[in-house]
N, C-alpha and C positions, 0 to 999 in steps of 0.2 A: 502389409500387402494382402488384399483379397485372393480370398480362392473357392475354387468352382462351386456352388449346389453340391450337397450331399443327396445322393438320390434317396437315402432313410432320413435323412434330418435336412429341414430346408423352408427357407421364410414362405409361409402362404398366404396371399393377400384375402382379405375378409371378403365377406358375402356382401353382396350389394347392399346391404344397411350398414348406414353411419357407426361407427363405435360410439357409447355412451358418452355424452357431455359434450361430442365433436360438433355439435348447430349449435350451441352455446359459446364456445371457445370461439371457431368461427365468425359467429356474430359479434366478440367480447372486439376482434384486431378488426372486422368491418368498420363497425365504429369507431374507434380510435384513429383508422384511416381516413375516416369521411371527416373526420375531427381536422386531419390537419398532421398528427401526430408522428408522421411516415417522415417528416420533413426533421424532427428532433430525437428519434425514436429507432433505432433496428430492428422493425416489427416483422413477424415472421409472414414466410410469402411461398408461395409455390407462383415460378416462373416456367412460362413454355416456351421453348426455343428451337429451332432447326432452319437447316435451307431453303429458301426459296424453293417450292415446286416437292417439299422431301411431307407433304401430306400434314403439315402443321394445323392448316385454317381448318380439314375434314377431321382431324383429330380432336379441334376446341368443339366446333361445331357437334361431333359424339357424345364430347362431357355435357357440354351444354345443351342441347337440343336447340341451337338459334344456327341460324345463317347467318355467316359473320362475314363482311366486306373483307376484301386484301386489304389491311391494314396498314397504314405509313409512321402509325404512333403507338404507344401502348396501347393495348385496352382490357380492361381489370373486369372480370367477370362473378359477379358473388350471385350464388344461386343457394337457395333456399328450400326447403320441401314444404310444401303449408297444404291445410284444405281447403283455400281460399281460391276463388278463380288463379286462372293465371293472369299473372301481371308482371311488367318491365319498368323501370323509369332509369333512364340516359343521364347521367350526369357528368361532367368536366371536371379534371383536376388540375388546375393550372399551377406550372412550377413557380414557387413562391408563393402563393395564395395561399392564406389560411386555409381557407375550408372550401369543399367541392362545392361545384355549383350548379343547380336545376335547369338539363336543358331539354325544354317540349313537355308536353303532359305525358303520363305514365301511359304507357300502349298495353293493348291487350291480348294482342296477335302478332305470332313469330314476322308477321309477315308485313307489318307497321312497323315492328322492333330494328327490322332490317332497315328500313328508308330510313329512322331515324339515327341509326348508328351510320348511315352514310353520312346523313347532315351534320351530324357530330362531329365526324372526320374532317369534313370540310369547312368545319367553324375551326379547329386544331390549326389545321393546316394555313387558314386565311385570318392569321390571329389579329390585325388590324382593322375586320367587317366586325361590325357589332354584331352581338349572338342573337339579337332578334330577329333579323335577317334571314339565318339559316332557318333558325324556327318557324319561319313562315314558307319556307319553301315547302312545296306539296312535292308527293311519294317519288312522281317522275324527272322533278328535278332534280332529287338525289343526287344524280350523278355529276352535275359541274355546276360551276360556283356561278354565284350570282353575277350579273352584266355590270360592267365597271370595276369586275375584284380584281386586282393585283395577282400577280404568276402564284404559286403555291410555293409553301414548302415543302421542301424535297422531303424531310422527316420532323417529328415533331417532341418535344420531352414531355407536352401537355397530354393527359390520358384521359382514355374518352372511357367512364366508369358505365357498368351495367347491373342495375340491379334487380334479378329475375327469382318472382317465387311462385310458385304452381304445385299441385300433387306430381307424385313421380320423379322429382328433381332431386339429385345430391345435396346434403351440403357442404358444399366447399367455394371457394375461391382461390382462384387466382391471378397473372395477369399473361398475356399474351404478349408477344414482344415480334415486331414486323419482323419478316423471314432475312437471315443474312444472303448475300449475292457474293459470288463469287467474281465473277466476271461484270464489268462495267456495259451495260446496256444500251441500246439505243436512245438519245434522248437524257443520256444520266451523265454526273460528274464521278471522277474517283471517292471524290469526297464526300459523295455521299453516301458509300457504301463503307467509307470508314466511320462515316457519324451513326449511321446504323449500329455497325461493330461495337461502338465505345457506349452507343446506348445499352445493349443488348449487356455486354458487359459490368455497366454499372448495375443494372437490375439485375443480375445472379451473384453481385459478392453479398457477403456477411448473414443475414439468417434468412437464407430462401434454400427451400429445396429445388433443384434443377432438373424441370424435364426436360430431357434432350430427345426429339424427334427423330428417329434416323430413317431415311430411305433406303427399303432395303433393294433398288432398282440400282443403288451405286454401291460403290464399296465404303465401308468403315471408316477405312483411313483416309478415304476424299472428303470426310463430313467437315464443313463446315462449325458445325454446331459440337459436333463432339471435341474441336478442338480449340473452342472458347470455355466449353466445359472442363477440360482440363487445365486450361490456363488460369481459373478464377477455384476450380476445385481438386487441383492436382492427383489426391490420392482417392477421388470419387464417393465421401464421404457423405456429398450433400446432393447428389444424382443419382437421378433412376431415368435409366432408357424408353423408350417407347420406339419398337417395330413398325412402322405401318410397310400400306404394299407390297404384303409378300405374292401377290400375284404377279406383283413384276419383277421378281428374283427370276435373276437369269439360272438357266437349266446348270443345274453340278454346282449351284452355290449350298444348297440345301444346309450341308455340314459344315461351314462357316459360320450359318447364323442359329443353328441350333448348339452350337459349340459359347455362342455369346447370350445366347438365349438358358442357357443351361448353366452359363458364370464361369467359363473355363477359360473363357475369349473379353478381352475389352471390359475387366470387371468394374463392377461400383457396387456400392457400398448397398444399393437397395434393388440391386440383380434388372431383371427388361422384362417388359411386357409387350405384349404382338395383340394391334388391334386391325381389323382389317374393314375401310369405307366403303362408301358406293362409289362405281365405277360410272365414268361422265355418262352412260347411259342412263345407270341408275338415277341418277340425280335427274337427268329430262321425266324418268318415270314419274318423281315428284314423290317416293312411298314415303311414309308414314315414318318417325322414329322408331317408334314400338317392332315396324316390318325389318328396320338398316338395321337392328339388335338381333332380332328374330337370322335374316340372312348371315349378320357375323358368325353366330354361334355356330350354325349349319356348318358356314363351312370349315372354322376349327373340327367340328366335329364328325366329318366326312370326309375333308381334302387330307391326303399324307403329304409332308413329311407331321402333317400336325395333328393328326386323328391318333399317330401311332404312339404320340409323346403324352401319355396319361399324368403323368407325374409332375409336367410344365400344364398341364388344362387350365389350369389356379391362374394362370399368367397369360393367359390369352382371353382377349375379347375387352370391349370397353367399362361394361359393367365392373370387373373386376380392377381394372386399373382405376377407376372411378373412387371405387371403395378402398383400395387403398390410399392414394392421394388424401382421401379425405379421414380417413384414421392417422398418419404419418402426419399430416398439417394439423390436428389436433392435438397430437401427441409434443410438436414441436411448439407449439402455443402454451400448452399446459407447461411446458420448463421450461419457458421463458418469460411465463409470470412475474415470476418473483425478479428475475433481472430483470425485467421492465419498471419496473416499478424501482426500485433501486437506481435504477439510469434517470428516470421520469425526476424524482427526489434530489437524485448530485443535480441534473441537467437545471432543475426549478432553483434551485440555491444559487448557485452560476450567473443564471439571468439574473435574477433579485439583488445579489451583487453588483451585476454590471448596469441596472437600471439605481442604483443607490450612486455610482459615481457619476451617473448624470447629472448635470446641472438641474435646478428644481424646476419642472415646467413654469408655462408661464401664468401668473395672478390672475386671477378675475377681477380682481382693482388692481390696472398697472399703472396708474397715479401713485397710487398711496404706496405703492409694490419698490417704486422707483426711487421718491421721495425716502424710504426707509432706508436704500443701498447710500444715498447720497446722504442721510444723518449718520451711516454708519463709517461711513469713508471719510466725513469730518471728525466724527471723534477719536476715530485712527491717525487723521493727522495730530488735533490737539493732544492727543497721549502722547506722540512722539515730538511735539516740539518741548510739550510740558518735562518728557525725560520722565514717565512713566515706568514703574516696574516693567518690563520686557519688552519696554519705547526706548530705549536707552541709545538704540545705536546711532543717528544723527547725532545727537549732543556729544558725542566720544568722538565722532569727527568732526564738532565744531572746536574739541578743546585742542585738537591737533593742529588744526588751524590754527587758534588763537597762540599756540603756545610757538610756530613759526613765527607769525607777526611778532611776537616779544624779543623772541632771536632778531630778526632783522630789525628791528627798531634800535635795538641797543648797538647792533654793528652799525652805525650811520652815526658811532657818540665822536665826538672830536680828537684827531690826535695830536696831543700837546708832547714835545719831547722837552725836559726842563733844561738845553743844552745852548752853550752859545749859538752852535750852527751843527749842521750836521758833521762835518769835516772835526768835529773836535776830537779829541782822543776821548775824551770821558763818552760821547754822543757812540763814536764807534764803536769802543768796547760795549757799551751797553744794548745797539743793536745787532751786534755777534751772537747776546745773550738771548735773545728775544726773537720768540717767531715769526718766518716770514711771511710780509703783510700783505692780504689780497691785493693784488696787481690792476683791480679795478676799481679801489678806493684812491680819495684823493691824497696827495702827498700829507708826512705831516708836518707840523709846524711845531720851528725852534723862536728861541729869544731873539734871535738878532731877525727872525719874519716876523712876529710880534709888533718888536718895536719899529721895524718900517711902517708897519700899517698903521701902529699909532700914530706916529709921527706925521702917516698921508691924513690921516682923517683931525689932524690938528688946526684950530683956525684961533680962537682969541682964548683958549684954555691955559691957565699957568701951568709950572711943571708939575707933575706927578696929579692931574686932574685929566684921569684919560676921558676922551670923546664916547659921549653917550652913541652918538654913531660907532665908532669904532665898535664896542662894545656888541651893537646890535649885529654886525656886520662879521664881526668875528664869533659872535655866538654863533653861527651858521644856521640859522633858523631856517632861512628861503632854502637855503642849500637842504637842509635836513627833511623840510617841508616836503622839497621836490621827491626824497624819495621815498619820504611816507606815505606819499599819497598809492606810489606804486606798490607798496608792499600790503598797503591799503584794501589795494582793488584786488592783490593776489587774495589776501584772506577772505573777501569776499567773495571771490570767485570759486574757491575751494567750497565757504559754505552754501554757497549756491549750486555747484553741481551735486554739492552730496544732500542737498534738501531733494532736487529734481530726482536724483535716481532712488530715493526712500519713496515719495509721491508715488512714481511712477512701478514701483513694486504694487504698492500699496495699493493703487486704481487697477491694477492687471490679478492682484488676486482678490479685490472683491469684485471686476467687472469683468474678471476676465472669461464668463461662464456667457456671455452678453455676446456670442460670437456669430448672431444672425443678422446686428445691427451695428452701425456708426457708433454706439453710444462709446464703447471704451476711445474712440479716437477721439468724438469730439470731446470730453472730460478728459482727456490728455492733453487736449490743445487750450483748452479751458485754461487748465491748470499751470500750462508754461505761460498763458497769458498773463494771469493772475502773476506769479511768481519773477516773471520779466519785468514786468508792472513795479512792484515792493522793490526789484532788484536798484532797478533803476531809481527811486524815491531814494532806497540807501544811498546808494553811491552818492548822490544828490548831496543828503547831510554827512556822509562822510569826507565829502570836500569841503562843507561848510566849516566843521569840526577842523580840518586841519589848516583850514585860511583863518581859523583863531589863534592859533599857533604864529604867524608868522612875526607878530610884535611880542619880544617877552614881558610878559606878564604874572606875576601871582602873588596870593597872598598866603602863600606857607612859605612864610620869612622862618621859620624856625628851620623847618631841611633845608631853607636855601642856605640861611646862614651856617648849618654846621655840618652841611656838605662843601663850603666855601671854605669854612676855617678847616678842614680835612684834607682837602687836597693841596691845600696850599702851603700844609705842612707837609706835605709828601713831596712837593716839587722843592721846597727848602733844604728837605731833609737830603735829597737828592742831590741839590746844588752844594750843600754845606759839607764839608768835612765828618764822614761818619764817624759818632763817636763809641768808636767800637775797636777794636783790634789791642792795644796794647794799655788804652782808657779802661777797658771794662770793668776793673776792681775798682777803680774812682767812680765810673758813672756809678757803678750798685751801691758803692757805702755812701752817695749824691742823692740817689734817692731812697737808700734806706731811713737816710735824713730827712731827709724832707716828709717819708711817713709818718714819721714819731710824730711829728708837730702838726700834723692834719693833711698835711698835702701831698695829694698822691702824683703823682708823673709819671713819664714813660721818656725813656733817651729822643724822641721827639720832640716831649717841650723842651728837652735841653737846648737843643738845637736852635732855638727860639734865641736863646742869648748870644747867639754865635754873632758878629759882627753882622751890619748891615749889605744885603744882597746889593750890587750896581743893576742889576735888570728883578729888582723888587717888583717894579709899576708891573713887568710884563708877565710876573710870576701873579701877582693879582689877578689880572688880566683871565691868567687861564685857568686861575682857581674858581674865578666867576662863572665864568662861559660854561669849561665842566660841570659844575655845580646848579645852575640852568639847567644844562640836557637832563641832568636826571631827576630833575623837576618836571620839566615838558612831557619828557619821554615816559614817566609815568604814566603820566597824564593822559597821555595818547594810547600808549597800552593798554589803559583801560576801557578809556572811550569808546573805543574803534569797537571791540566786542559786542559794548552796548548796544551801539547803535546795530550791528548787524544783526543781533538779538530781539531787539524790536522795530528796527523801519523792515526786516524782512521774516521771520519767523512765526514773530505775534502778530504782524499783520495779515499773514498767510492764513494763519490758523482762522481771526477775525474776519476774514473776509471770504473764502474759499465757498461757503456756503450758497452766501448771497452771488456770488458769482455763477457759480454751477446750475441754478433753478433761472439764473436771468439768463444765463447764455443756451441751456437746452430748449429755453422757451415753454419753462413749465408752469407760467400762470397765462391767463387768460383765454382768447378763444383757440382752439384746435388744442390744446392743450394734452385734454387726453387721448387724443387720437394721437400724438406725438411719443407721449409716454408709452402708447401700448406698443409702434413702431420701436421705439428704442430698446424695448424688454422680445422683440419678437426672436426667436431662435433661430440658431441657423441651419438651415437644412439639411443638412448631413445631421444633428443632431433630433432633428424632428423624422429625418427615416430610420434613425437608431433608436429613439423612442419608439415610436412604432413598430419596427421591427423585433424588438424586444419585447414590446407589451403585447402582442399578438401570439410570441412564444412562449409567453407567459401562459397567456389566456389558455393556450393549445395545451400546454404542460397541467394545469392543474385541472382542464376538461379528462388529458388522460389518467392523471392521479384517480381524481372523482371516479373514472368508470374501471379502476384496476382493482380500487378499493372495495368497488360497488359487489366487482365479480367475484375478486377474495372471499367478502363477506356471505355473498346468496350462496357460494357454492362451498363453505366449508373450507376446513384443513386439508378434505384429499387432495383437494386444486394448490393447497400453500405448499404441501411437502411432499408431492411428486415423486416418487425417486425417477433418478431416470432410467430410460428404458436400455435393458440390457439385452449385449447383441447374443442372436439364435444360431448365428453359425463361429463355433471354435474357431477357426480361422479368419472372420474377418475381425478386427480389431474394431473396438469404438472408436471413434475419428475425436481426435483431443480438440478440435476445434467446435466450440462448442456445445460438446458432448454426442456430436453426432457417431451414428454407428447403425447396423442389422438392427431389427427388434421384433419381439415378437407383435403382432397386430393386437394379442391381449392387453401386451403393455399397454400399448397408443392408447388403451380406450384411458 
């Protein structure tokens, strides 16, 4: 918490000359501002703010020696001391724009300076007339907009820049901020006194000192402006007051405002200064700067209560609130050096980043640009149908596939039970034993169905010469056919969506950067074309492949035969008397015998000698047929893969190219006008481009001049210390090191 002025120890603002280095500093955040920099940057600022009507506009007007319009926008005032004539030039900052921009030729007279800060305001304000417009309007049209303009805005964030240098002048900058309203006027909306407000507000946070205007014709505590000042600087670390119209204090206020004038009342961090304007006569008189200076001082130094207050003289008049402004905004520039630059540095890295994850602009050969993405999205397929080191994952869901199709192929093998009928007592106990059988498969078949269907399919055959029909008809080929083809089309259809959804990765992360144009859709549709196309060719020959199946045929007589002589001892052994249970030490010393003399067995061939079966034929019968399936059904299991390995994957790979150049319509005429269309970006990516490459530009323009001023102006400027406060009681403000200081430090 602040406390009053000590009347022996107490901050006094400098003599009308700048502190050392303060037109340098100054000019160091001028520039960096005209740059653009304000927009990525917390550049240090002196802000003016107060009520409407509370002597704000005669107060700029003081610092500056211009006659300034009532203002509706910002308007940023950099003023300069030179030997040079005096001279003005008007410039715009538009919100968002990189860089300010030149409006009208440089004026030479306060009194040009004025018209064209009118027209300035009303390019602001009329922000859809072109600025040459304004620019040609002459001195007397100032005042309203050209015929045919659109209503105004009520307020503006665009700021109208001034840049004034002549002998006699300060130097300092600042910006001006239109007066806050209390009350809703004639003619106005609420809203637009709260757009005001949140403007006003935004320009006094983070590194701006805040000059608060007060009228001393009202009270303190009705100010407007003192009470956005506390809102944005609570503990008044980054505010200094400005008195005007102490003519208009009412009689017996006297000691209220020499009590806040004195740091006892309403403290802040850099104590009040009392400057006193020309009175509306004054102003018809038309006097001179030099005389409005000449009359302030007079009357600090004649009128009481303020002749009698020696020890506040330092703090009265505009000269000296001038000079300190512009030592304090010096002093705050010079320690914010080095965090500028350090902010400038992360901020430039940031961007650099976020322009690296953009997609690459676009080629100056978007033919060959194009033609390169589409060689590269083929060899990304051919790695992944090839099954490439870290291509692998289609073919590990083709094997999944394939290794279904073998499961279903095998479940569709025939079932033989080697029983008279199912009713037998051997048939039941043995399917008691056995699990039970899918409810969607076909029934199975005993010896006594067997020998019906021989017997149907019997016409001039002798006995035990079963019908080659029969045979064909009980192999179940058609029957097995039918549901190969289905199990068929399932594998294919597995490897076909899991080729589509690798493609369709595959085209989204190399086109997927292509988000200005068609191109990733239509090489998507390209590609299920292409792929539907193969799909269908397979399917094609995988019917073909299983309509060879439906006659049996082969010639690996060797598995047919000793997959025939296999099972047909199994359904023997089955039917025959096991020779097992109370035999065992005969069969073993049976064929411990039979090894000694070369011949090896197993209690299967034994079984061979057992008497002759009555349903023999039908026990052939189904050792054949089985014997078959696992012939076919090999056959088929392997086939099938094949074929889906090359009517659809190799030819995908083989053709995908030639497709994608004939369907984008990349040879012939318009050709490359097509390709540059397909490579164009999409807007949202071309204002982030640009958005970025302009904060680019704006970042290392202020790098270049932080480095520049480091360098010309030494180590005093790098290691600063900062300025330490002159009164014991008031505390440095931890927010950003503000605090009292002495005016020596600032230099």
């Amino acid at each position: 918490m602040n406390v009053p002025h000590s009347p022996t120890k107490r901050t006094e603002p400098a003599s009308s000359q700048p502190a050392p280095h303060a037109r340098e500093l100054i000019k160091l955040i001028v520039g960096l501002r005209a740059l653009g920099a304000e927009a990525d940057l917390d550049l240090p600022r002196i802000a003016v703010i107060g009520d409407q009507s509370a002597g704000k506009g005669a107060l700029v007007e003081a610092i500056s020696g211009l006659t300034v319009p009532r203002i509706r926008c910002p308007m940023e005032c950099r003023l300069a001391s030179s030997t040079t004539p005096w001279r003005a030039q008007v410039l715009l900052r538009r919100r968002g724009a990189a860089r300010e921009t030149t409006f009208g030729a440089p004026q030479h007279s306060p009194a040009a300076l004025e018209a064209a800060l009118r027209r300035a305001q009303l390019a602001v304000l009329h922000p859809t007339v072109p600025l040459a417009v304004f620019e040609a309007l002459d001195d007397a049209a100032a005042y309203a907009p050209p015929p045919g303009a659109q209503g105004p805005l009520a307020c503006s964030h665009d700021v109208v820049c001034v840049d004034v240098e002549g002998p006699g002048l300060p130097d300092l900058a600042f910006i001006d901020l239109p007066g806050i309203a209390s009350t809703v006027a004639k003619g106005e909306a609420q809203s637009d006194i709260d757009a005001v407000t949140q403007m006003v507000r935004d320009h006094i946070k983070g590194n701006t000192l805040i000059v608060m205007t007060i009228n001393m014709r009202d009270d303190m505590n009705n100010q407007g402006a003192a009470r956005l000042a506390r809102l944005e600087d609570p503990i008044g670390c980054r505010t200094i007051g400005v008195l005007t119209n102490p003519v208009l204090m009412q009689a017996g206020e006297e000691h209220s405002w020499l009590r806040i004038l004195q740091g006892f009342a309403h403290r802040v961090a850099h104590g009040y200064f009392i400057t006193k304007h020309p009175s509306p006569k004054g102003l018809e008189e038309r006097i001179s700067h030099a005389e409005v200076r000449e009359r302030e001082a007079a009357f600090f130094d004649t009128m009481p209560p303020w002749s009698l207050q020696t020890e506040l003289r330092p703090r009265m008049g505009t000269p000296s609130l001038t000079s300190q402004l512009s030592n304090l905004l010096g002093a705050l520039i010079r320690r914010s050096i080095p965090g500028l630059r350090v902010q400038a540095e992360e901020s430039l890295e940031a961007v650099k980043r976020s322009l690296d994850r953009l997609p690459p602009p676009p080629s100056d050969n978007p033919m060959a640009k194009l033609l390169d993405i589409l060689a590269d999205l083929h060899a990304s397929v051919q790695a992944l149908v090839a099954g490439s080191e870290g291509s692998g994952q289609l073919l590990q869901q083709c094997r999944r596939a394939h290794r279904q199709l073998k499961s279903d192929i095998l479940g569709t093998a025939p079932r033989f039970r080697p029983f008279k009928s199912k009713d037998a007592p051997d048939a039941v106990s043995a399917a008691r034993s056995e699990p039970q059988d899918d409810l969607s498969a076909p029934p199975p078949w005993y010896l006594d169905d067997v020998r019906a269907h021989i017997r149907c399919s019997m016409t001039r055959q002798l006995a035990l010469n079963t019908p080659f029909a029969a045979k064909v008809d009980l192999m179940c080929v058609r029957r097995s056919v039918a549901a190969w083809a289905a199990h068929g089309a399932a594998c294919l259809a597995a490897v076909h969506a899991a080729t589509r959804a690798e493609l369709r990765a595959l085209a989204q992360a190399r086109l997927g950067a292509c988000t200005g144009s068609p191109l990733l859709a239509d090489v998507l549709a390209l590609l299920d074309d292409v792929l539907e196309c193969h799909r269908a060719r397979t399917a094609e020959l995988i019917r073909f492949q299983l309509e060879l199946q439906e006659k049996p045929s082969t010639l690996n007589d060797g598995d047919f035969a000793a997959g025939r002589e296999e099972y047909l001892a199994r359904y023997r052994a089955v039917r025959k008397c096991p020779l097992g249970g109370r035999h065992d030490a005969a069969v073993g010393d049976i064929l411990e015998r039979l090894a000694k003399i070369g011949l090896h067995a197993t209690p299967a061939d034994l079984a061979k000698l057992l008497p002759h079966d009555a349903y023999e034929e039908e026990l052939t019968l189904m050792a054949e047929t089985s014997a078959y399936f696992c012939v076919a059904s090999t056959r088929v299991v392997d086939d099938i893969p094949c074929v889906i390995d090359h009517g659809l994957l190799d030819a995908l790979a083989r053709d995908m190219h030639g497709a994608l150049v004939a369907g984008l319509a990349l040879a012939g005429p318009g050709a490359d006008a097509r390709a540059a269309r397909y490579l164009t970006e999409h807007p949202q990516v071309v204002a982030e481009r640009t958005r970025l490459t302009q904060k680019r530009a704006r970042l290392e323009a202020a790098l270049q001049a932080l480095r520049a001023f480091q360098t010309a102006a030494g180590p005093a400027h790098d290691a600063a210390p900062l300025p330490t406060a002159d009164c014991p009681a008031a505390p440095p403000c931890v927010l950003r090191g503000w605090g009292r200081w002495k005016v020596s430090d600032a230099a």
